[in-house]
N, C-alpha and C positions, 0 to 999 in steps of 0.2 A: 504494500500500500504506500503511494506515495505521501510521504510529508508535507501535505502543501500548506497545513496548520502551524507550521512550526512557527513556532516567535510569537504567535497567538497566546490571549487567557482566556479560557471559557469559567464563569463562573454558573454554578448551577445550583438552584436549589431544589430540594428532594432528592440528592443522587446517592441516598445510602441505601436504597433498593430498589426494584421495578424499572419504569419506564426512564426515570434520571440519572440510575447506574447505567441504565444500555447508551444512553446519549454521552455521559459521561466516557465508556468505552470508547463508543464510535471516533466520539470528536480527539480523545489521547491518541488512537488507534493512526491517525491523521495528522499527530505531531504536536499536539496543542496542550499546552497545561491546563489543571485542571483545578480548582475550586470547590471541590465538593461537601454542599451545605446540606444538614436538616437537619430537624428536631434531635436527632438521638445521635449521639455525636460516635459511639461506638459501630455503626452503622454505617457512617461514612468514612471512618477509619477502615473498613473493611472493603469500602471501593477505592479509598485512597491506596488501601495494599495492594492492591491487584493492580492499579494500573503501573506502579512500580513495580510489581515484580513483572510485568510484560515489558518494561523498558521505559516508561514513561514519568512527567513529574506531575506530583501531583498534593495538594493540601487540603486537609481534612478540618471543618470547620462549624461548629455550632450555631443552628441559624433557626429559630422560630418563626415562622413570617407573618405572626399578629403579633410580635415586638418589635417595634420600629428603634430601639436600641440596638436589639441583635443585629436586623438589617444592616444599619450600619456600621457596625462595628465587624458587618462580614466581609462587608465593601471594603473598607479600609483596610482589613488585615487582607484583602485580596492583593490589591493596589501594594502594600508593603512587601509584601514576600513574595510577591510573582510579577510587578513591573508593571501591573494595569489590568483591564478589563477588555477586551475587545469582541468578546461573544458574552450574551447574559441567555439565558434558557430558564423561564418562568414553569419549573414543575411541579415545584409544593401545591397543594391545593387543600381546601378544607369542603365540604358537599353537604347537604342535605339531601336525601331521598325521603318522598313522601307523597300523598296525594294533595292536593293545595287546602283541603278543612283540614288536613289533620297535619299541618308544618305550622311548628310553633315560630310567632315571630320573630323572638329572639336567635332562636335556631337558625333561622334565615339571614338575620342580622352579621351573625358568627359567621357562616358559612362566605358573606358575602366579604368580609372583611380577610378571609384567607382563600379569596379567589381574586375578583376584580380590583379590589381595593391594594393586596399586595402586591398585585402585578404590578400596578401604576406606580405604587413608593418605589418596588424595586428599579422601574424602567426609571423614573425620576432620580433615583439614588447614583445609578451609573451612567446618565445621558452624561455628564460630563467627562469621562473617561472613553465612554465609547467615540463621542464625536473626534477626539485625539488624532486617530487617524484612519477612522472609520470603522465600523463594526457592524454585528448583525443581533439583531434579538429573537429569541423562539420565545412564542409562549405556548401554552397547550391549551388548545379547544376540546371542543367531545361534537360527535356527530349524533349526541345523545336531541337535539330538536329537528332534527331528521329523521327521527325513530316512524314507524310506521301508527305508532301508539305509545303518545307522547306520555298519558296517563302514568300519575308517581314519580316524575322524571321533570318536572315542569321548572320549580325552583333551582335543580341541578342544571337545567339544560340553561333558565336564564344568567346565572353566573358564566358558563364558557359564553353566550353569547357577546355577554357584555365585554369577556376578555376580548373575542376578535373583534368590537367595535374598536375599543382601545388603540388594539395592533395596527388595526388600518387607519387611525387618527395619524398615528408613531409615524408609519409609514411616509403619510403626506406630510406633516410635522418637519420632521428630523430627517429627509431625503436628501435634503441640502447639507445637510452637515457628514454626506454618506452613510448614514446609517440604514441597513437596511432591517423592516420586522415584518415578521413572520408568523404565521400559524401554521400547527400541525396539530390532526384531527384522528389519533394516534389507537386502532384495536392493538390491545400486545395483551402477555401471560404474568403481568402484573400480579402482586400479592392482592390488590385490590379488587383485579379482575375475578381472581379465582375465589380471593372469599364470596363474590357476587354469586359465582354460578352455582358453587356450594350451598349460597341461602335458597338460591331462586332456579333448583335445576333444570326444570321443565323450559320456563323464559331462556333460562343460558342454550340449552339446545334449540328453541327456535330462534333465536340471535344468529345461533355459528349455523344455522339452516339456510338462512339469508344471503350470505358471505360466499358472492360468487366462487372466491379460493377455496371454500370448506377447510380454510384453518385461521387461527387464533397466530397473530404475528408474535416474533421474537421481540424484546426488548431491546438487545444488541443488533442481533443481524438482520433487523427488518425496519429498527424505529433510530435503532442507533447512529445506523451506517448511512441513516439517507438524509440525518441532522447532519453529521459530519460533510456530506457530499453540498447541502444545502449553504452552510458555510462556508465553503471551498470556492475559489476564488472562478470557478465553472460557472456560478449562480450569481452572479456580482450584481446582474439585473431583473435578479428576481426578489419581489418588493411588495407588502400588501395584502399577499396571497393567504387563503386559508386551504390546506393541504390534507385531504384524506387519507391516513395511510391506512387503509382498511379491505384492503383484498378486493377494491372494489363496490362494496356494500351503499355507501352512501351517494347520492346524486347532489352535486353541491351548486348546479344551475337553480 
């Protein structure tokens, strides 16, 4: 794999398991140092080991993202020990599932404050690093208001929406300063995923029924490797965009 990442910082949050570790991968895998934030700091220490012991650098860093101290103090220990920011990857999240009488509001509140509202602090925390000498941002959406039966899913699906309004704000916003953001709209074998289909078996088989591919994407080699490629200086004019990586499944016209 070429290095075309190299000299690159991605900093990420969520990457001590699931879809943030595979992105985490991908984009080290491509020469980029790495940054890996979230809640449980043992966690990311165990993706921070792996990408060194594959050859790569990489810092392990505690990061809540409904504390706007940790935030910054993740930024800042990013920028100190690895030279700056130039990829940010928005994949912590917080969710409610529920039918809309039965989501409590505060509930909703919570959830919304570690979806759309994090993203923003965090894209706001690093715009001034990334505009440096230009950069790219991923945040993650869900194809969850594309569902064919939105039911239970409503308050989850409006938090990603709201993130890709964001993105594509970013987008037009921050174009000038080279920055470019992004959405991806990511099925993978997530711990999240699987607890899902463990609660709700019957739903999880007609989910993966739907799914032109009839499989469930890898973390790494299906969600990891096409963040890394999307970053990769291949994609330099691609801006705006919200990205299905889903076998297919979702119609995004």
């Amino acid at each position: 794999m070429d290095k075309v990442l190299d000299g690159k910082v991605a900093l990420i949050t969520g990457a001590g398991q699931g879809v943030g570790q595979g992105i985490a991968y991908g984009l080290a895998e491509r020469g980029a140092s790495i940054a890996v934030t979230g809640r449980t700091l043992s966690k990311c220490e165990t993706t921070r080991d792996e990408i060194i012991r594959r050859g790569g650098e990489a810092i392990a860093l505690e990061c809540n993202i409904q504390d706007l101290d940790q935030m910054q103090q993740a930024v800042a220990n990013t920028v100190e020990r690895l030279g700056g920011i130039d990829i940010l990857v928005n994949n912590a999240f917080s969710s409610v599932l529920g039918r809309l009488t039965d989501i409590e509001i505060e509930d909703f509140k919570t959830a919304l404050n570690g979806g759309p509202v994090a993203t923003l602090t965090m894209m706001q925390l690093c715009y001034p690093h990334l505009r440096k000498q230009g950069g790219s941002i991923i945040n993650l959406g869900s194809t969850s208001s594309k569902r064919w039966d939105v039911s239970g899913y409503g308050a989850y699906a409006a938090d990603k929406e709201a993130i890709r309004a964001l993105t594509r704000a970013a987008a037009c916003e921050w174009g000038v300063d080279n920055i470019r953001a992004n959405v991806i709209l990511p099925h993978a074998t997530s711990p999240a995923l699987k607890a899902w289909a463990e609660a709700r078996p019957e739903e999880a088989a007609a989910f993966k029924a739907t799914i032109p591919m009839k499989r469930i994407g890898d973390c790494e080699q299906d969600i990891g490797k096409f963040v890394a490629a999307l970053c990769s200086p291949e994609s330099s004019y691609v801006s705006g965009q919200s990205i299905a990586i889903d076998g297919g499944q979702a119609y995004m016209g």
